[in-house]
ZADO-1210 file (C-alpha; in nm, 4 decimals, padded with zeros to 6 digits):
<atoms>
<atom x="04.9067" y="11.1573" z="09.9518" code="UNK" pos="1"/>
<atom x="04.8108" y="10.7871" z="09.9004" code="UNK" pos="2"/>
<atom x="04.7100" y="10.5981" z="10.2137" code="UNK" pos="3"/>
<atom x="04.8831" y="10.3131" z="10.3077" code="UNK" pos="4"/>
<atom x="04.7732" y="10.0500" z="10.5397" code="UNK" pos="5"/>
<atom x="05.1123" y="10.0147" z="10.7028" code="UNK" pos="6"/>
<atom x="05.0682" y="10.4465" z="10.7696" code="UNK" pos="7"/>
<atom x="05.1431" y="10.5262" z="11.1183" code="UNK" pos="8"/>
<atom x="04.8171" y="10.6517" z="11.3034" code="UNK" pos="9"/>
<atom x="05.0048" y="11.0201" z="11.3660" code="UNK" pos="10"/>
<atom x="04.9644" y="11.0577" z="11.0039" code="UNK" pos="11"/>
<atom x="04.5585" y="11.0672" z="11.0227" code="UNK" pos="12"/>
<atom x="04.4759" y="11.1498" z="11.3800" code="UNK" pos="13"/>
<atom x="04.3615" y="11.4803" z="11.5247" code="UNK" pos="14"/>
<atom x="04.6390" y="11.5912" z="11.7488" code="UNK" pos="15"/>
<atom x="04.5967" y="11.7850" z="12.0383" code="UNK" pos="16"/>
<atom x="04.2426" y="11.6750" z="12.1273" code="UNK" pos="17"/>
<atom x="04.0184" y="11.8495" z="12.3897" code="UNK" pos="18"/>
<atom x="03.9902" y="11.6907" z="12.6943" code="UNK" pos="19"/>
<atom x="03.7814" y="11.6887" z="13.0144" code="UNK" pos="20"/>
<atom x="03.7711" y="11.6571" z="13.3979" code="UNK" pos="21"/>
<atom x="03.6327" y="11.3568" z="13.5164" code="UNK" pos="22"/>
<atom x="03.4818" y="11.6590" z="13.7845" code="UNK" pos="23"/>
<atom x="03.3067" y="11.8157" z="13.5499" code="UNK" pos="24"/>
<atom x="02.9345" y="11.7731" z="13.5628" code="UNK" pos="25"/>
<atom x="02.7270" y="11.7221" z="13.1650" code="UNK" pos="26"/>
<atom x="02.6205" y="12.0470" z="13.0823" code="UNK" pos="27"/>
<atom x="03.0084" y="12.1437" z="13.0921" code="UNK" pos="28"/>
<atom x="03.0399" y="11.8424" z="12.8677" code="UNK" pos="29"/>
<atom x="02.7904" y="11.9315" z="12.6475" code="UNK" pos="30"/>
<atom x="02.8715" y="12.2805" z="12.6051" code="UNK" pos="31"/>
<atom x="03.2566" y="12.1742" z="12.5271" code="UNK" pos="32"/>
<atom x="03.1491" y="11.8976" z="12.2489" code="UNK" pos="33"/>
<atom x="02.9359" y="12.1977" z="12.0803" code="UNK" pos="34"/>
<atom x="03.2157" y="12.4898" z="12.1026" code="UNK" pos="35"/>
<atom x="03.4513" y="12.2653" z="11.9295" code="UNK" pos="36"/>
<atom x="03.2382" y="12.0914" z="11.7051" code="UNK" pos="37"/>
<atom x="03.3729" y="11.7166" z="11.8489" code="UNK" pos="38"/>
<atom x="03.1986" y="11.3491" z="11.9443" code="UNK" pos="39"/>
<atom x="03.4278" y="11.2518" z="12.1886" code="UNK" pos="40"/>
<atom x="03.6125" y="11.3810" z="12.5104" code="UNK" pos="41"/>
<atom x="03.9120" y="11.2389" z="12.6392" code="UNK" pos="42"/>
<atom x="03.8396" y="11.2421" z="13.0628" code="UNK" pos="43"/>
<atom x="04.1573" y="11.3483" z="13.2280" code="UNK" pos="44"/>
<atom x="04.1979" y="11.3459" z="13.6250" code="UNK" pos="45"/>
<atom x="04.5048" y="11.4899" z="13.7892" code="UNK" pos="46"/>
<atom x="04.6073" y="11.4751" z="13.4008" code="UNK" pos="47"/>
<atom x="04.5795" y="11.1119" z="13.3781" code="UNK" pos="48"/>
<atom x="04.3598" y="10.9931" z="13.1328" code="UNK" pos="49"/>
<atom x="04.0829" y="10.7845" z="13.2975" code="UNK" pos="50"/>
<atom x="03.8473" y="10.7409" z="13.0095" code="UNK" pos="51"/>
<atom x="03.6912" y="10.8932" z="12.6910" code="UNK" pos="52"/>
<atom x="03.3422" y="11.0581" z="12.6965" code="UNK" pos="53"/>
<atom x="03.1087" y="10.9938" z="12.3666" code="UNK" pos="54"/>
<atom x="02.7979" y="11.2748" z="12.3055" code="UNK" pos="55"/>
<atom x="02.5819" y="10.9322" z="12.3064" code="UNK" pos="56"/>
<atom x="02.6622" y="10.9094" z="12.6531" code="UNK" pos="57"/>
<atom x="02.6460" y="11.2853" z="12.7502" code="UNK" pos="58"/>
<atom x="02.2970" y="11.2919" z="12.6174" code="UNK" pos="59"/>
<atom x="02.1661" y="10.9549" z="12.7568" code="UNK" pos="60"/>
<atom x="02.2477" y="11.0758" z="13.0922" code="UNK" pos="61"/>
<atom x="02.1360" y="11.4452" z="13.0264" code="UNK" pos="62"/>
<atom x="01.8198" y="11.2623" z="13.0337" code="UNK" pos="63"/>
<atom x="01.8566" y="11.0999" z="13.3623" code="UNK" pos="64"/>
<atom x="01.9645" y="11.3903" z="13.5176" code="UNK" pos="65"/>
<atom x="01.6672" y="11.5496" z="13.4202" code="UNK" pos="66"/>
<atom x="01.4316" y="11.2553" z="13.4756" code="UNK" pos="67"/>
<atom x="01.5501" y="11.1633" z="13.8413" code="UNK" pos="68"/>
<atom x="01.6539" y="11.5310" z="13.9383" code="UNK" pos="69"/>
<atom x="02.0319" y="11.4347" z="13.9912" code="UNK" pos="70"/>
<atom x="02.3645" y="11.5703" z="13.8798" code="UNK" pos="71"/>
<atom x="02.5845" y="11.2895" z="13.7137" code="UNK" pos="72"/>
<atom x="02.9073" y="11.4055" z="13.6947" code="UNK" pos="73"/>
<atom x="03.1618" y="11.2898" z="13.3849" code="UNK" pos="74"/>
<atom x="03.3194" y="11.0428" z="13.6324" code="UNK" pos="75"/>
<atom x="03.0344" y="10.8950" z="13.6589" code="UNK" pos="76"/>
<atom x="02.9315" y="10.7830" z="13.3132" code="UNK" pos="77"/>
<atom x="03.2976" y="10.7596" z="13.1092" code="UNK" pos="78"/>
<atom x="03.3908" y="10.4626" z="12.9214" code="UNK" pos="79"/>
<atom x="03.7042" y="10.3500" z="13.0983" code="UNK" pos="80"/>
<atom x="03.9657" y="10.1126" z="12.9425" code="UNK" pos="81"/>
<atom x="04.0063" y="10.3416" z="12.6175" code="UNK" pos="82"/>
<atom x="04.1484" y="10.1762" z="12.3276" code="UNK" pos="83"/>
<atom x="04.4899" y="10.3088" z="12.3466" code="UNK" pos="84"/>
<atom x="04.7969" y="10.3189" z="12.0623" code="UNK" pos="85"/>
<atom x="05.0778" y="10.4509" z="12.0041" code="UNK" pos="86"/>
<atom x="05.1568" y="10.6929" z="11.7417" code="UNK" pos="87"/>
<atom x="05.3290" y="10.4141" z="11.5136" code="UNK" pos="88"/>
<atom x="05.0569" y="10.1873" z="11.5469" code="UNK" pos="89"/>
<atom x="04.9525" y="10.1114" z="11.1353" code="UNK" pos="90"/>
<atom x="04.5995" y="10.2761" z="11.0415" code="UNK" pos="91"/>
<atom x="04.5051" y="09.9700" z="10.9730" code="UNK" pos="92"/>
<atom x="04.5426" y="09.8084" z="11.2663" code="UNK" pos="93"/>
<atom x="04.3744" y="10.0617" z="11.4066" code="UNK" pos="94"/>
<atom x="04.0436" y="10.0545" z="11.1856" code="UNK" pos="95"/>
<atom x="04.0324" y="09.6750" z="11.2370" code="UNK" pos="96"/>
<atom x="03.9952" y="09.7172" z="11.6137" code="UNK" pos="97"/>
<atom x="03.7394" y="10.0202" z="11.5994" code="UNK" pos="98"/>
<atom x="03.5061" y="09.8178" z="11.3575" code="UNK" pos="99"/>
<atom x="03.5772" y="09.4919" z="11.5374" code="UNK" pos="100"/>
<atom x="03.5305" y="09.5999" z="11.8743" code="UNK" pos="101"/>
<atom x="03.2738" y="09.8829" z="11.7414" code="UNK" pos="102"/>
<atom x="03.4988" y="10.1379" z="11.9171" code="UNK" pos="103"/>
<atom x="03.3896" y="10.5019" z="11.8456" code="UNK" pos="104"/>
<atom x="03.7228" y="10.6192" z="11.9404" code="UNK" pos="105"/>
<atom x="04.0931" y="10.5504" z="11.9680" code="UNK" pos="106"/>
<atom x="04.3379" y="10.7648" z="12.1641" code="UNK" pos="107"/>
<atom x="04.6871" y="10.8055" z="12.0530" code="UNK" pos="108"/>
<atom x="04.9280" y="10.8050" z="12.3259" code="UNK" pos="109"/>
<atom x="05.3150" y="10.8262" z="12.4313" code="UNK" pos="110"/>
<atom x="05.4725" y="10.8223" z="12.7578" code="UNK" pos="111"/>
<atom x="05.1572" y="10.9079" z="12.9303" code="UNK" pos="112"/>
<atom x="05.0732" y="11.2180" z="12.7353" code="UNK" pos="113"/>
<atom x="04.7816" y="11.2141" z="12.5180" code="UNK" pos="114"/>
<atom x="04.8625" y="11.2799" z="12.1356" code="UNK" pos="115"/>
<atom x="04.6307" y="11.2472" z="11.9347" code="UNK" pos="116"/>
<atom x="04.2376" y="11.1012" z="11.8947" code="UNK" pos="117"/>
<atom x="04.1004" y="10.9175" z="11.5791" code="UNK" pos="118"/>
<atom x="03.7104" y="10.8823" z="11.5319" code="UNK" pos="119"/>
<atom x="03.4752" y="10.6792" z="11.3068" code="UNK" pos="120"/>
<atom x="03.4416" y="11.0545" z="11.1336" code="UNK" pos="121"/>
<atom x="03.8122" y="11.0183" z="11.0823" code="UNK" pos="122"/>
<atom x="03.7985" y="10.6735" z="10.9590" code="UNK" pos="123"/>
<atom x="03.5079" y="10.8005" z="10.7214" code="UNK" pos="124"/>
<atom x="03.7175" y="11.1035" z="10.5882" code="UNK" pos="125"/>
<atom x="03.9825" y="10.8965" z="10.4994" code="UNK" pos="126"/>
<atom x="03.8171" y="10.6307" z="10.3292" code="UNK" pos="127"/>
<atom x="03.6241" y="10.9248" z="10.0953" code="UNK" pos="128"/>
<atom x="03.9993" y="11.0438" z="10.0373" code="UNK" pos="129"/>
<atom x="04.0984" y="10.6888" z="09.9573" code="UNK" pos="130"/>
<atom x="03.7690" y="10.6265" z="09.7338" code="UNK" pos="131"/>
<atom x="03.8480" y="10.9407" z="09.5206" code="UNK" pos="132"/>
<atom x="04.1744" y="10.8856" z="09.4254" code="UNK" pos="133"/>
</atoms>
């Protein structure tokens, strides 16, 4: 299927992302971004979404944890103020923002329940899909 500018986000994201507890401490983290094979964790609390987590983060503060002899728990270290849309929101809105704002992430959301994720690894797949047609 061609891709459209004007495509609606649900068409490309990955629905039904995995998601964390912002009481979770980083080895949890870690282990969860290697059994699924992802980048980024949504950080839920009381299943409101608080934040997203990025490996570059887990692993910075992996590091500080080990350095200082603390436990930094996902709380902690989240990115909060996710860039948030809405499952019509056009892809290319969408891929304006992440390269604009240099946004590793976008979460898709609707009435307060989490949809959907799209990822610079998403916005790379779909431009090899768009340069080989």
């Amino acid at each position: 299927m061609p891709i459209d500018k004007n495509d609606p986000i649900k068409d490309y994201m990955t629905p039904s992302p995995h998601t964390i507890g912002s009481h979770e401490n980083l080895k949890t983290a870690r282990a969860l971004l290697r059994e699924h094979g992802v980048r980024h964790l949504p950080v839920k609390k009381g299943g409101m979404l608080l934040g997203v987590l990025s490996d570059r983060d887990i692993y910075f503060a992996l590091a500080l944890e080990e350095k200082h002899d603390v436990e930094i728990q996902v709380e902690d270290i989240i990115m909060p103020d996710p860039y948030i849309v809405t499952p019509d929101t056009p892809l290319s809105e969408i891929v304006n923002q992440m390269s604009t704002q240099k946004l590793g992430s976008t979460l898709i959301e609707e009435n307060g329940q989490l949809l959907g994720i799209y990822t610079t690894v998403d916005v790379c797949r779909d431009l090899a899909a768009l340069l080989t047609e």
